[in-house]
Structures are given as structure tokens and as C-alpha cells.
N, C-alpha and C positions, 0 to 999 in steps of 0.2 A: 164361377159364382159372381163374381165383381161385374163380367158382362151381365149377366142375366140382371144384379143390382139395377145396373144404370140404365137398360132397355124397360126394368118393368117403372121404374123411375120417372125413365123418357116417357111412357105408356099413360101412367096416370096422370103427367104434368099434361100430355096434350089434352085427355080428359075433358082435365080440370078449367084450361085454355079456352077450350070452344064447348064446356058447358056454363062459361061463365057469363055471358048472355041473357038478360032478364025473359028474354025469349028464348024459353029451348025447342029446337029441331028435333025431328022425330029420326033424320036422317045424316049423316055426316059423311063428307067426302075426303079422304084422305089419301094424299098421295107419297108416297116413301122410295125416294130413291139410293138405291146403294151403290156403291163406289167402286167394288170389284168384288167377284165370287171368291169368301175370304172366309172359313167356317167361322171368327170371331165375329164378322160382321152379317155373316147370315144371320147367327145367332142372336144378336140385338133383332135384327126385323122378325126372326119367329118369335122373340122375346113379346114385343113389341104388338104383333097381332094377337097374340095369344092374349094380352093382357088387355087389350082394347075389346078384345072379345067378352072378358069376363065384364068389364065397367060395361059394354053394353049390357049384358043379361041384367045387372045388378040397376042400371040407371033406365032399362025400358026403350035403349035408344039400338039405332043401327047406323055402324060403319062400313062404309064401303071404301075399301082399300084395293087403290091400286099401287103394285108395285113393281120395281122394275130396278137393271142393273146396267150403268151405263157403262162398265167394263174400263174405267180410266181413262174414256175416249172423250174430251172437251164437249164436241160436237152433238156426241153422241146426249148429254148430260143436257147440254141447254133445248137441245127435242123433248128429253124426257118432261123438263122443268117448264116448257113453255105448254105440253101437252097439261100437264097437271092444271095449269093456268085457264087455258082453251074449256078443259073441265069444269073449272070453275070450280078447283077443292078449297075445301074452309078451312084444309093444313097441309103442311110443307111439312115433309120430316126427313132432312140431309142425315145419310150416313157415313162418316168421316168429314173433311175438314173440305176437301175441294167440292164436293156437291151442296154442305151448308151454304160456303161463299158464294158460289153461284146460284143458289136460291136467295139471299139474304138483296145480290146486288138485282135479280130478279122480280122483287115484288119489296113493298114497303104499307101493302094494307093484307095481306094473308100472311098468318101466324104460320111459326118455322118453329119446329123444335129441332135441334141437333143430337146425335149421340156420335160418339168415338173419334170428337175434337180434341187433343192433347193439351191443346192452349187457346182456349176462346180469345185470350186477352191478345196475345201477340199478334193473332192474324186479321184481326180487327173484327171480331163475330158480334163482342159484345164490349159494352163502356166497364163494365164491372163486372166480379161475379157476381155480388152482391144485387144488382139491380141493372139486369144488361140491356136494355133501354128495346127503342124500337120495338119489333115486329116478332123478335127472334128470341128464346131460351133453350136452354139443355142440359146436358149435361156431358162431363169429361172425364178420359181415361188418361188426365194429367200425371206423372208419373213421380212419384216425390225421391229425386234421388240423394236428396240428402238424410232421408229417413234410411233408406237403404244405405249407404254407405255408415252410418251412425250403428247401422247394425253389423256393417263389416269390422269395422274398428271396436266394437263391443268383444265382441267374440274374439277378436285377433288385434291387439292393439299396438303389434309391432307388422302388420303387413304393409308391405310398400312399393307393392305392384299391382296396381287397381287397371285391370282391363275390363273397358267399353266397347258393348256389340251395340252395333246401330246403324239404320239405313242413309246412307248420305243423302239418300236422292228422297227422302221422305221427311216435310217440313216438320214432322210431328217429333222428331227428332232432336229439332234443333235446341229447342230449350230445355230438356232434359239434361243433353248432355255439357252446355254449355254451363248448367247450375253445377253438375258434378265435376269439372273440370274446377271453375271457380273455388266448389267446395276442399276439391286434393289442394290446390293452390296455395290455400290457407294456413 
């Protein structure tokens, strides 16, 4: 449910991005690259076309989507991003954090929505959430672990064994677990 939230999210901000134009196109190019065959992040991109499909019916316009999955491969990622380029799409749409950055550090005049960035802020995507400057918006599957641990200690307020699962090798990581470590600290 939270995926499908944030893809139809991501969906209508790009919309709303490149229908904001006092000139509107009849046609729009978008290009969406995904990070790895990952059914949470497949699911934002069918999320995501499905929902560009609808603002098309609804707004008269047509999307043409291309999409594509650079498998975590660096190399593979900056073909994808520089073909999107060569295209000439009116949108960038990074899925996860290493295909944003590498679109963000890619182009600074074609608009980038992200989805299933954990920490826009930390990895330098955007200045704010509030107003994240530049080229680039989106949205994030930030993970509040002190709300969650708040709810561990509700239920149970003498537990005092709080084990964390988490990928070491996966930045999205980092500051999650760093706030909940901080948080038992305290």
C-alpha cells in the first residue's frame, strides 16, 4: 500500500512538473530507470505508468515511456541515462537512490522525479525536503525508526533486546539504523 502511495505520488508530481508550462505538449517523453528486478520496485514503475496513463486520459495528453533496468550495473545505468538524454525526455524518473544520483549529477535542465530514496537529504538529492531545489523532487520510503521503536516500548516497556535486520552493503540503511541505535542509546 505505502509503495503503490508513493509511485502514484511520484506519478502525479511528474504530471504536474511537465504540465506546468504555460505551453502545454500534446506529447511527453519519459524516461524511468530502475535499479534492479525487485517486485517492491517493479511495483512503483507499474504504479507509476498506470498512473501517468490515467492523468493522460484525464488531461488529453500522451506519454511515451521508456523504461528500463540497469540491474545495479554502474555502466549499465549511465547508457541507460545518457540514452534517455540522446531522446531528449522532458523527464527523468530514478528508481532508488544510485539511478537518482546518477541522473541528478547527469543533467541540471531536465526535471527528475525520484521514488524509493530512503534519505534524499543525506545523499545529497535534494537541499530540503521542504523545497529540494534544482532539477529534482520525489519522494521517500524513509523509514521512521523511532516511531517504530516508540511502539516497541509501548507494548513492552521493559524489553531490552532490540534486534536490527539490515543490509550493510545498502546506503538506504545507513540512517535508519544509525537514528535507532542513537534512539536505544538514550
Amino acid at each position: 500500500m505505502t509503495r503503490k502511495f508513493l509511485a502514484c505520488t511520484a506519478a502525479t508530481l511528474m504530471a504536474s512538473v511537465m504540465m506546468a508550462s504555460s505551453v502545454m505538449a500534446a506529447d511527453y517523453k519519459v524516461g524511468i530507470c530502475n535499479f534492479v528486478d525487485d517486485a517492491s520496485l517493479n511495483q512503483i514503475v507499474a504504479n507509476i505508468k498506470d498512473r501517468l496513463g490515467e492523468i493522460g486520459e484525464e488531461k488529453g495528453v500522451k506519454f511515451e515511456i521508456k523504461e528500463d533496468n540497469c540491474n545495479a550495473d554502474p555502466n549499465v545505468m549511465n547508457q541507460i541515462i545518457a540514452n534517455f538524454a540522446a531522446d531528449k525526455a522532458d523527464l527523468m524518473v530514478g528508481i532508488a537512490t544510485p539511478v537518482a544520483m546518477q541522473m541528478q549529477g547527469a543533467t541540471d535542465t531536465t526535471p527528475i522525479i525520484f521514488a524509493a530514496v530512503s534519505d534524499p537529504l543525506a545523499c545529497g538529492l535534494v537541499e530540503s525536503l521542504e523545497a529540494p531545489g534544482a532539477n529534482i523532487t520525489g519522494t521517500s520510503d524513509y523509514l521512521d525508526t523511532n516511531a517504530i521503536l516508540n511502539l516497541i516500548f509501548a507494548a513492552d516497556p521493559e524489553a531490552d533486546k532490540i534486534g536490527l535486520l539490515y543490509d550493510q552493503g545498502q546506503d538506504s540503511s545507513t540512517t535508519a539504523i544509525a537514528a535507532a541505535k542513537a534512539f536505544l542509546q538514550e
